[in-house]
C-alpha positions as CSV (number, residue, x, y, z in Angstrom):
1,X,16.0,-11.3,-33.8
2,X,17.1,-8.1,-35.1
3,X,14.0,-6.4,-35.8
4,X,12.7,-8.0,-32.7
5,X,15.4,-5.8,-30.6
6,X,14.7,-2.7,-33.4
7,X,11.2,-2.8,-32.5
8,X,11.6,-3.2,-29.0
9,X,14.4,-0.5,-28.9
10,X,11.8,2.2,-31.2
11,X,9.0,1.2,-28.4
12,X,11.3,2.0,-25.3
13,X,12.1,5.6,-26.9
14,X,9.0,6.5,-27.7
15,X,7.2,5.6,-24.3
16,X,10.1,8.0,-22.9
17,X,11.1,10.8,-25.5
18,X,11.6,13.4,-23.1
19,X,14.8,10.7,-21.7
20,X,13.2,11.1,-18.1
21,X,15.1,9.8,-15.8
22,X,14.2,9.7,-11.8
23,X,16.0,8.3,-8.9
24,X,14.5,8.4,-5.3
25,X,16.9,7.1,-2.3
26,X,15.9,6.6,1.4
27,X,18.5,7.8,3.4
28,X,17.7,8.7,7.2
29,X,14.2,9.9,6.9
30,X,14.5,11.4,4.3
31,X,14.0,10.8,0.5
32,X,17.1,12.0,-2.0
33,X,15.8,12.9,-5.5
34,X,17.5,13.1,-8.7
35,X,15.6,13.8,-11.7
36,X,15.8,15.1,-15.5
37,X,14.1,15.1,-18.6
38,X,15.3,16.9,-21.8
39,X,13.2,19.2,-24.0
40,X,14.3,20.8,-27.6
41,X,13.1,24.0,-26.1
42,X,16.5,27.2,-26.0
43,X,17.4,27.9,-22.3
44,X,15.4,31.5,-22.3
45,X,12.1,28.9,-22.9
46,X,13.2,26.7,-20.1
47,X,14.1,29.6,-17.7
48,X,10.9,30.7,-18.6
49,X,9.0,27.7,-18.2
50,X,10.8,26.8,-14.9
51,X,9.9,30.3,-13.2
52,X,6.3,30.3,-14.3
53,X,5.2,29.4,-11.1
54,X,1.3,30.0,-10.9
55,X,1.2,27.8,-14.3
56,X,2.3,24.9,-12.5
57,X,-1.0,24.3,-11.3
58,X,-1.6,22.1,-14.6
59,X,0.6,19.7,-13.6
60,X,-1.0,16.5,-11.9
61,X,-1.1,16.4,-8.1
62,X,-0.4,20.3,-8.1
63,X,-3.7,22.6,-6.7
64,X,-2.2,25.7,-6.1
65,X,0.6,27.7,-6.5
66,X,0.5,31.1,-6.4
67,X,3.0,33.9,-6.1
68,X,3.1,35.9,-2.5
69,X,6.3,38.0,-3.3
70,X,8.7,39.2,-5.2
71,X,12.0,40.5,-4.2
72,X,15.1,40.8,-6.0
73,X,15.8,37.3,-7.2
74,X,13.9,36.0,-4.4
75,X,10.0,34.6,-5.2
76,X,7.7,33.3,-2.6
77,X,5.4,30.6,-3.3
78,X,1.7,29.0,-1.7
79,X,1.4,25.2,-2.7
80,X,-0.9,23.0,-2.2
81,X,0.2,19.5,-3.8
82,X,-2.6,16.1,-3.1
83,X,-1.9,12.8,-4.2
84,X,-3.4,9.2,-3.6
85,X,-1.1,6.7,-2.0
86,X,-3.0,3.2,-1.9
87,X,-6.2,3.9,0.4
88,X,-4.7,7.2,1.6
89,X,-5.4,11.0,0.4
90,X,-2.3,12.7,1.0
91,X,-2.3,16.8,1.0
92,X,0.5,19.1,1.6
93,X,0.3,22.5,2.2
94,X,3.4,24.8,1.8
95,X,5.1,27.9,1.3
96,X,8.5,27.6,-1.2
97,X,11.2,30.8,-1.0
98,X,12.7,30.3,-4.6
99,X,15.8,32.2,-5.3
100,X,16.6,32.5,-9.2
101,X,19.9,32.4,-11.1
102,X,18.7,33.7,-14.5
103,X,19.1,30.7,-17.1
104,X,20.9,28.4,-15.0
105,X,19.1,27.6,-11.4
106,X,16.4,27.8,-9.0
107,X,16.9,26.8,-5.6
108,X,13.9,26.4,-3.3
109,X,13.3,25.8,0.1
110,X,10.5,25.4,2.0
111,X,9.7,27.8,4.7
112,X,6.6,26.9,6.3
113,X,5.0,23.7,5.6
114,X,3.2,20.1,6.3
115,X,6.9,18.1,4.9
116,X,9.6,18.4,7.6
117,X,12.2,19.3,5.3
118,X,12.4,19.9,1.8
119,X,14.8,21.6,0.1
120,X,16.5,21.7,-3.7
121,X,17.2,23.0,-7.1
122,X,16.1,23.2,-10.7
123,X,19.5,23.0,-12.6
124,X,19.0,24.0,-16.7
125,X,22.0,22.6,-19.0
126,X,21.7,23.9,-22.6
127,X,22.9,21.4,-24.9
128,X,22.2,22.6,-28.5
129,X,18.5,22.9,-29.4
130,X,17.5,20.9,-26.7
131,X,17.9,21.6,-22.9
132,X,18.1,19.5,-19.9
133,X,16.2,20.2,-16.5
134,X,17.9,18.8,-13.2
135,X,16.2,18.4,-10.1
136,X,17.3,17.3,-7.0
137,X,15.9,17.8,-3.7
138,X,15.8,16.2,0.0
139,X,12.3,15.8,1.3
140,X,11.0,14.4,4.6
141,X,7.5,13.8,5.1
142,X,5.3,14.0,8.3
143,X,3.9,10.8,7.4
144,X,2.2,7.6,9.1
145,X,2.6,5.4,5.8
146,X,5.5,3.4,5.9
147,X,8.4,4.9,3.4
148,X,8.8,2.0,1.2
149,X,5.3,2.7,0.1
150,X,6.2,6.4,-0.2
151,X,9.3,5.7,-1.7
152,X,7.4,3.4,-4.5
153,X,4.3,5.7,-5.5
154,X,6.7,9.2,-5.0
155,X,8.9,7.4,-7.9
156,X,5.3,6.7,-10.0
157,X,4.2,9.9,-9.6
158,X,7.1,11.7,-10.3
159,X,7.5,10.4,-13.9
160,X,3.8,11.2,-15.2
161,X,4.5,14.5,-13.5
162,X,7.8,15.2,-14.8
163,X,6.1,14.1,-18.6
164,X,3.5,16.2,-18.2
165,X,6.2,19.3,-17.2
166,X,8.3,18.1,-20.3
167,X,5.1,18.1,-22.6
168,X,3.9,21.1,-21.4
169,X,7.2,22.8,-22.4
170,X,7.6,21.6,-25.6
171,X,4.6,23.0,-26.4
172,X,5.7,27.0,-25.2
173,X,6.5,29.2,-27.3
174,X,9.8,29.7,-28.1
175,X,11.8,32.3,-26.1
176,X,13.7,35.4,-28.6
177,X,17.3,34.7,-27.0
178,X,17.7,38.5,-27.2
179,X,14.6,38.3,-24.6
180,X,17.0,36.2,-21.9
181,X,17.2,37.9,-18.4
């Protein structure tokens, strides 16, 4: 029984060894989402990582994202994000004002857009070697699929993307902390 629950217990961590955790609640309309995965990255690589925003287009579902401005601590972004929901191709079209807090946050909002609301952050906890990216947003979509579905395949797709950001920054190079903003 023991190695049973040993080998079961070595399995669960390694199909998840960025610990990423996602949370999606209904609530009006609109979708509440908590998220995190850690990386053993320094917080300069994950500031880094998290404000490289034209290199998020190799994430999964993302098309493009590219920079329109720059202004202080203020960055403007085009997105286009498509997805498959069951028998329906879902694409969203955007514009994101982000507004950076050098090694600690990055709050967005959407300005112009095909989602009637969204609107969050990118929180970065150092914890040793390692670091911990946040996210939490409130999202509502302009959408005729029922939001149980939504709900269901936004959670799906939000892990494999989340992994893919966590693998992706694992794989940067490391950050000089003298080179921190």
């Amino acid at each position: 029984m023991l190695v049973l629950f040993v080998t079961l217990s070595h399995a669960e961590e390694n199909a998840n060894p960025f610990d990423i955790q996602v949370s999606i609640t209904p609530i009006n309309g609109r979708f509440q989402i908590n998220a995190s995965y850690v990386v053993p990255i320094n917080i300069c690589s994950a500031y880094s990582f998290i404000t490289d925003y034209e290199g998020s287009k190799n994430i999964p579902g993302i098309i493009e994202a590219t920079v329109i401005s720059r202004a202080g601590n203020k960055v403007r972004v085009r997105r286009v994000i498509e997805e498959e929901v069951l028998f329906f191709h879902i694409s969203m079209k955007s514009l994101v004002e982000y507004t950076e807090t050098p090694n600690e946050l990055v709050s967005f909002e959407q300005l112009s857009g095909d989602a009637k609301f969204y609107k969050g952050a990118w929180k970065l906890v150092p914890n040793g070697n390692k670091t911990t990216f946040k996210y939490n947003s409130l999202l509502e979509l302009d959408s005729i699929i029922p939001s149980v579905i939504v709900e269901y395949f936004m959670k799906n797709n939000m892990r494999g993307r989340l992994g893919s950001m966590a693998l992706r920054a694992s794989q940067q190079r490391p950050a000089e902390v003298g080179a921190c903003k």
